[in-house]
VOZA-804091 format. One line per 5 residues: number of its first residue (from 1); their letters; for each residue x, z, y of C-alpha. Coordinates in Angstrom, 2 decimals. Each point is the difference from the previous one (the first is absolute). Layout:
<pts>
NUM = a = X:Z:Y ~ ...
</pts>
This chain:
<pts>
1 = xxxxx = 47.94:11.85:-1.93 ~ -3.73:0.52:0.83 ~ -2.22:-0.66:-2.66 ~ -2.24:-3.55:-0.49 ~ -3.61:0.62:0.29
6 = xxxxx = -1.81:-3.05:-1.00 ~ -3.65:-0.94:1.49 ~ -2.83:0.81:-2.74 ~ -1.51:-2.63:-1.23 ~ -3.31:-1.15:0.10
11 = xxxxx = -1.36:-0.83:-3.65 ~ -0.15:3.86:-1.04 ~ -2.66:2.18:1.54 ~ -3.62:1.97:-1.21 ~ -3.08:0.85:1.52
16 = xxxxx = -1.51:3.91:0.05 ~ -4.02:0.27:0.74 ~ -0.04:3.74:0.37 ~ 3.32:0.95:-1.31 ~ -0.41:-1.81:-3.67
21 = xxxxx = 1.94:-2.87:-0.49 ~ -1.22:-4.01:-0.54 ~ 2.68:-2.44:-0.73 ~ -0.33:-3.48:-0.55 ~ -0.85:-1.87:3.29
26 = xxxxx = 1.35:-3.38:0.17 ~ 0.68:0.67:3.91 ~ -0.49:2.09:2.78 ~ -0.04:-0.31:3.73 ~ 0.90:3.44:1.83
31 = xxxxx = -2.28:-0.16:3.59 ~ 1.71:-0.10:3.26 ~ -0.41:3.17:2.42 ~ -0.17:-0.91:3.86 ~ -1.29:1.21:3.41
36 = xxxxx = -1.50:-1.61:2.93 ~ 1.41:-0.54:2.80 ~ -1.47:0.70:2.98 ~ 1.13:-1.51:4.14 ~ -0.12:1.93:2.49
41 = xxxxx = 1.55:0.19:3.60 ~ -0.32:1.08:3.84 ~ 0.28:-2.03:2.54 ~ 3.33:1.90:1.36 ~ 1.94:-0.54:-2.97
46 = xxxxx = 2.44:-2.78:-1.23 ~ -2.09:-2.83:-1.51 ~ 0.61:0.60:-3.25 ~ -2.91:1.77:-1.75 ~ 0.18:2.78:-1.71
51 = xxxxx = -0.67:-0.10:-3.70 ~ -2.04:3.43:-0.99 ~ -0.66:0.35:-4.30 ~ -3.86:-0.51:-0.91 ~ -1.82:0.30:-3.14
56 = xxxxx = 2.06:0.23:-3.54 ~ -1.66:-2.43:-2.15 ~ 1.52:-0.59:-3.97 ~ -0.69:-3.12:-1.94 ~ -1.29:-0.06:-3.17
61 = xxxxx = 1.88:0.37:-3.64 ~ -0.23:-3.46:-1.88 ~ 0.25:0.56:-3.84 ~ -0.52:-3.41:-3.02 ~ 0.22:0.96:-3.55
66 = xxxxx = -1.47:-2.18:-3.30 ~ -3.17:0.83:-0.85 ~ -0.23:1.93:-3.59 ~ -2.95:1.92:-1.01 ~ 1.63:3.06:1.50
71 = xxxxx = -0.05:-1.56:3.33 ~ -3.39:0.18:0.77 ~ 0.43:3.91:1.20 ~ 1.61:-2.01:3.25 ~ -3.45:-1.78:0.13
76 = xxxxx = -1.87:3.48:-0.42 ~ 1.55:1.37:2.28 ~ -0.69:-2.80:3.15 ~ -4.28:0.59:-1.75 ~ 0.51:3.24:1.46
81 = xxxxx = 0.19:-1.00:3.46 ~ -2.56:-2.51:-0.83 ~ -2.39:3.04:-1.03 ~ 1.17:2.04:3.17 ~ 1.64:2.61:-1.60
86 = xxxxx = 2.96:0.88:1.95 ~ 0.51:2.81:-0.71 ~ 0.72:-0.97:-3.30 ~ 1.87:-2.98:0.68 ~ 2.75:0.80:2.66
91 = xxxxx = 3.06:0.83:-1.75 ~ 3.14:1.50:0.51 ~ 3.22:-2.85:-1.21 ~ 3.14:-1.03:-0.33 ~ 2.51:-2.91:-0.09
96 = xxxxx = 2.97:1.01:-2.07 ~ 2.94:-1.72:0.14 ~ 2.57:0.28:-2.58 ~ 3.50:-0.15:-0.45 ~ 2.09:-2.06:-2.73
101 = xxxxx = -0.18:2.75:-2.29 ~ -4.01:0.44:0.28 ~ 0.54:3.30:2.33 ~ -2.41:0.26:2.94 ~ 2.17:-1.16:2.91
106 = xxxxx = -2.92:-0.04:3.08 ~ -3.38:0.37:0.16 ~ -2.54:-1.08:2.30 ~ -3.14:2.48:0.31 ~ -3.45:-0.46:1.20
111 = xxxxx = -2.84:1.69:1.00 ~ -3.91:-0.69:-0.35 ~ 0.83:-3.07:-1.52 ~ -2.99:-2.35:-1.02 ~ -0.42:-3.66:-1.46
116 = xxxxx = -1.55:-2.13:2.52 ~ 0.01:-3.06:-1.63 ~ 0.58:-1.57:-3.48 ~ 0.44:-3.49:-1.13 ~ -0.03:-1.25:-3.36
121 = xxxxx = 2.03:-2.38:-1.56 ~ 0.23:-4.27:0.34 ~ -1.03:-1.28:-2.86 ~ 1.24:-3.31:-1.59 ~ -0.51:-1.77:-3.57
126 = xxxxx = 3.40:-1.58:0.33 ~ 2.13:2.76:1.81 ~ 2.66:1.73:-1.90 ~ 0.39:3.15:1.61 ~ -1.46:3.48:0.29
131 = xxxxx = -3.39:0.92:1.18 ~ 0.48:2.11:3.18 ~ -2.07:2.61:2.06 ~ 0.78:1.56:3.36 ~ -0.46:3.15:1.51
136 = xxxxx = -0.06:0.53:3.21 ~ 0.25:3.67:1.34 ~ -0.57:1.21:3.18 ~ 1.57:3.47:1.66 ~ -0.40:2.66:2.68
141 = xxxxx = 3.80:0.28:0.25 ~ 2.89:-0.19:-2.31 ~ 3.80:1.66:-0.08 ~ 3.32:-0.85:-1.97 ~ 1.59:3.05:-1.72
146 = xxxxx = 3.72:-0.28:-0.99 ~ 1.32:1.04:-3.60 ~ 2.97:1.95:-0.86 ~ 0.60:0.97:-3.29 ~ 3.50:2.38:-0.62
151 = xxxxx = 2.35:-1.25:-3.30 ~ -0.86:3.24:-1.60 ~ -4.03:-1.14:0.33 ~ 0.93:-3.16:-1.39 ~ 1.66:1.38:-2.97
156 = xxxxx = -2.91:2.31:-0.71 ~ -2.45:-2.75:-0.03 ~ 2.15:-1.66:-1.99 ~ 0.43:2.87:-2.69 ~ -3.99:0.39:0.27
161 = xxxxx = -1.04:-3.46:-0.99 ~ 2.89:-0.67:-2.66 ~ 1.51:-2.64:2.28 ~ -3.69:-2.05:0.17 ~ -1.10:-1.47:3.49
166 = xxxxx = -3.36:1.62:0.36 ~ -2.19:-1.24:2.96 ~ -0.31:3.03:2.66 ~ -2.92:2.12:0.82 ~ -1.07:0.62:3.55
171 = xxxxx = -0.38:3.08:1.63 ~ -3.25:-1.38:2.86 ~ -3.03:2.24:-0.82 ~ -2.86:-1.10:-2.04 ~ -3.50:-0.28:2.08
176 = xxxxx = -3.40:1.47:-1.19 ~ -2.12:-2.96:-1.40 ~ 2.45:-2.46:-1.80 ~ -1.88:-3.27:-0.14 ~ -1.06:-0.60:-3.61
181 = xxxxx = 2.21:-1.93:-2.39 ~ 3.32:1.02:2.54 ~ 0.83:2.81:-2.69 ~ 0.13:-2.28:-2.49 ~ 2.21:-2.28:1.30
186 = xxxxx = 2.14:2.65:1.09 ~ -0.59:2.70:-2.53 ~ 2.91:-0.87:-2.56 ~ 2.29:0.54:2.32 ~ -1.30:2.88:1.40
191 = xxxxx = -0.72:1.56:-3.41 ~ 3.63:-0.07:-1.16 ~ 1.04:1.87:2.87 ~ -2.58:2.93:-0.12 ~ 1.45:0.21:-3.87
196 = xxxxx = 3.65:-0.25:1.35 ~ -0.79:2.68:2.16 ~ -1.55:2.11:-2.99 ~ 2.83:0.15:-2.18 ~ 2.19:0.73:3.42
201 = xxx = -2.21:3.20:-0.02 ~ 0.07:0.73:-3.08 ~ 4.38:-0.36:-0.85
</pts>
């Protein structure tokens, strides 16, 4: 009898800026990826015309999250496209979606990734509910990469961590010129794994 292989759901996923893990949005919108079409036809041919590919175009990656005084790293990072400095703020990221047991189950990656527009949240006096901002991130091309992890992986992990979920670590290079305050936000989880690695090296 072949095996059931549920859908994954939706509620579990992470983001990577340069290969260090941010969790905690509220929701995220993975782009669309589509070409152009483009007509064209002879005058001896059927009349149907014939449908030749055009330009790739790739929408942009919506992200919301609460605002906390961490949060305003997102904000930093949309000043520096403000400021014209590109080169410091296109990015390398990922959408991470994970299974029920927290393992990465597919990721979305994209390159030169930039924040072309922010918007802050609604305020009200008498709404009960959580004060949003949204990200809006546009591309030069994205990909989704399948993950396959062996029972034998599995059981390492598990014997590594003691049994504890931990949230994984990317593997997309790090860029020269991390906007400032990124590391921060970022740098706990980062941290842990350079000191992970360490005692690796050192056993």
């Amino acid at each position: 009898m072949t095996g059931r292989a549920d859908p994954y759901r939706q509620m579990r996923f992470i983001l990577e800026i340069d290969g260090i893990v941010k969790a905690g949005f509220s929701h995220c919108r993975v782009p669309r990826a589509s070409s152009g079409v483009i007509t064209y036809r002879e005058g001896n041919e059927l009349p149907t015309p014939r449908k030749l590919p055009g330009l790739n175009e790739y929408g942009p990656l919506i992200l919301e999250t609460g605002i906390t005084d961490s949060s305003i790293e997102l904000f930093e990072w949309r000043t520096l496209v403000e400021q014209g400095k590109m080169d410091e703020a296109r990015r390398a990221a990922a959408v991470v979606l994970l299974d029920a047991k927290g393992h990465p189950a597919a990721r979305w990656t994209f390159r030169e990734a930039w924040p072309s527009q922010y918007e802050g949240p609604w305020l009200s006096a008498v709404a009960d509910a959580v004060a949003i901002e949204r990200l809006v991130i546009v591309n030069e091309g994205f990909g989704r990469i399948a993950f396959e992890q062996s029972d034998e992986e599995s059981e390492a992990d598990s014997e590594r961590t003691g049994g504890v979920e931990e949230v994984p670590i990317g593997t997309l290079p790090r860029g020269a010129g991390v906007p400032q305050g990124i590391d921060s936000l970022f740098g706990k989880s980062r941290q842990q794994k350079q000191m992970r690695d360490k005692e690796q090296e050192e056993t």
